[in-house]
N, C-alpha and C positions, 0 to 999 in steps of 0.2 A: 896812888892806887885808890886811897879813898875819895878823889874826887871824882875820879873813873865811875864810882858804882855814885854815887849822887846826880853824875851825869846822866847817867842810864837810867834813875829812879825817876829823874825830874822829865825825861823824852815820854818813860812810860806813861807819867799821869798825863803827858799834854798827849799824844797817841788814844788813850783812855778818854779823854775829856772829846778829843776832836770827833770819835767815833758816837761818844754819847750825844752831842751836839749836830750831829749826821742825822740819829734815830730821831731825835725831838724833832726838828727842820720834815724831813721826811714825813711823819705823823702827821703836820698841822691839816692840809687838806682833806684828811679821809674823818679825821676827831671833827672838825667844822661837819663836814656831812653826815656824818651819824651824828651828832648833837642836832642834825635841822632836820631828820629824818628825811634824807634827802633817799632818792629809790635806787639814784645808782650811785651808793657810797663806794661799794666794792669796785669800781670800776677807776672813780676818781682818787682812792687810793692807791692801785696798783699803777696808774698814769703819776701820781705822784712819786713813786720810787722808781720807775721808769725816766722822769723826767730829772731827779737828782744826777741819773747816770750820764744824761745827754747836757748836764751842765746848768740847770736850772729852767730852759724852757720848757719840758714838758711840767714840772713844778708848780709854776707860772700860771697855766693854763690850769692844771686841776683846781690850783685855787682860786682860782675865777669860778670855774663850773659847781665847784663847792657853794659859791654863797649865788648862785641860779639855782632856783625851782625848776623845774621842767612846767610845761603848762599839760596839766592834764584834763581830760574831759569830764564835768561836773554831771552831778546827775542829771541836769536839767537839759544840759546837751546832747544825752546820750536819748530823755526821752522828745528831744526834736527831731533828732535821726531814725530814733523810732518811729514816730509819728510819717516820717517823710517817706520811709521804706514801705509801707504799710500804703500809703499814698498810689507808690509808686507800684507796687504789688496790684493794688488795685484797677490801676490804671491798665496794666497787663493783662488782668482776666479779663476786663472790658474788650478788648483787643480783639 
């Protein structure tokens, strides 16, 4: 009997560990992206716990997109589209 309940002490802690070992794995992607202030952390976390389900590819994939920046537009591009709209605005009253 008592190695019955030792049996059952030692399944629980490795049950216990496997599931705590689940959470840490699951994290790594979405912690990477809030640590790089990345814009869609919430996005490539939840594809991260999505991806644990489907076996590690979706996984895989948030933590790629974790360590990508997005490229976003600098101010300097936003005042050349300015400048170009303005252009082009004008070109159209000419009209």
């Amino acid at each position: 009997m008592g190695l019955q309940i030792f049996a059952l002490v030692v399944l629980g802690v490795l049950v216990a560990a496997a599931i705590w070992l689940i959470v840490i794995i699951g994290n790594i992607p979405g912690n990477m992206a809030r640590a790089a202030n990345h814009p869609q952390a919430d996005a490539i976390s939840t594809l991260a716990w999505i991806g644990l389900l489907t076996l590690g590819l979706g996984w895989f994939i948030a933590l790629v997109w974790a360590r990508m920046k997005p490229v976003l537009p600098t101010a300097e591009l936003e005042q050349r589209i300015a400048a170009l709209e303005a252009q082009l605005a004008n070109r159209e009253v000419q009209s």
